[in-house]
Steps between C-alpha positions, in 0.01 A plus 500: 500500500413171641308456879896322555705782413287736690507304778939468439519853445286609817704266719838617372315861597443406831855328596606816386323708686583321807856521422491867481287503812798365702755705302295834591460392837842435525625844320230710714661342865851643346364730411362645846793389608647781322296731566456470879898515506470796291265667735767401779770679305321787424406534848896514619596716225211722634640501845829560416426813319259635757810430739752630262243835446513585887859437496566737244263786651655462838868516389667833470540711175840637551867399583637790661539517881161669549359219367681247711438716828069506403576161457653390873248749686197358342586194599680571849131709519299133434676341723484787788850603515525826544703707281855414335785636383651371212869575406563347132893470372610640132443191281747231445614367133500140534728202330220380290414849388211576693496783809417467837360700756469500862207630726604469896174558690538689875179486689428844694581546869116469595442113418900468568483233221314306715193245348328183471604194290166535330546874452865427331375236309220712329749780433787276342231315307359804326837642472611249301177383273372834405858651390721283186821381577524616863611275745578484902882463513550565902284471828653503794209444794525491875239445739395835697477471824200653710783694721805626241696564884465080514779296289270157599192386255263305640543140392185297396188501333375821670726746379376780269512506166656796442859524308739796444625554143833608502583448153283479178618559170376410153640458199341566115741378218368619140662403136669821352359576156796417241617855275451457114807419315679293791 
């Protein structure tokens, strides 16, 4: 080989291993690209089980009415409600084929259903997240009144925040498992 084709051949060497300088650089900056949105999904899915792992050890094992009573005075307990008595109906067959049932919650004569907005809105929260399917369907509130002889409430900002329940019912509406050879 000639001092000429040497020198040919080296320079057809080097344009190409400038070309596949910028065509590495290129494919490494996608590359990252990927992987730093990888590490971003990974990191979601990550929280979402951790979130979907407390979930699941916090929510109740059964669906009998012992289960849904622990239930309500664990949280009514949270949320510093004193105790509760909950009066669940026979379940319901529903049009779609599903089955309903209905838990009406009566606070005891101690609190006299009487709480803060912050204490009902912890105990309809948890209510709701920690148990499937089971949803507030009535609240009736009133405020309470420092006197109960006095029909007035105080008008204004400096009113207490305490309200009377007088109704609270829930509602938990499950599919029905279909019999073999229907």
């Amino acid at each position: 080989m000639n001092n000429r084709s040497t020198m040919y051949m080296l320079m057809v060497l080097a344009a190409l291993a400038f070309a596949g300088r910028f065509w590495s650089q290129k494919h490494l900056s996608n590359w990252e690209e990927s992987v730093t949105r990888g590490q971003g999904r990974y990191k979601a899915i990550w929280e979402t089980s951790d979130d979907l792992a407390l979930r699941r050890e916090k929510a109740p094992k059964g669906t009998d009415d012992q289960s849904f009573r622990k239930h309500f005075q664990a949280q009514a307990f949270g949320a510093r409600m004193g105790n509760l008595d909950i009066k669940t109906d026979r379940p319901r067959q529903t049009r779609a084929g599903g089955e309903d049932r209905t838990f009406t919650i009566v606070f005891d004569e101690e609190t006299g259903g009487a709480f803060t907005r912050a204490q009902l809105r912890y105990f309809l929260f948890n209510s709701e997240l920690l148990f499937p399917r089971l949803r507030c369907t009535s609240l009736a509130l009133s405020p309470n009144p420092p006197d109960r002889r006095s029909r007035g409430i105080d008008p204004g900002l400096d009113r207490e925040d305490i309200w009377r329940v007088t109704k609270l019912q829930f509602k938990q509406r499950s599919p029905v498992a279909q019999k073999p050879g229907r």
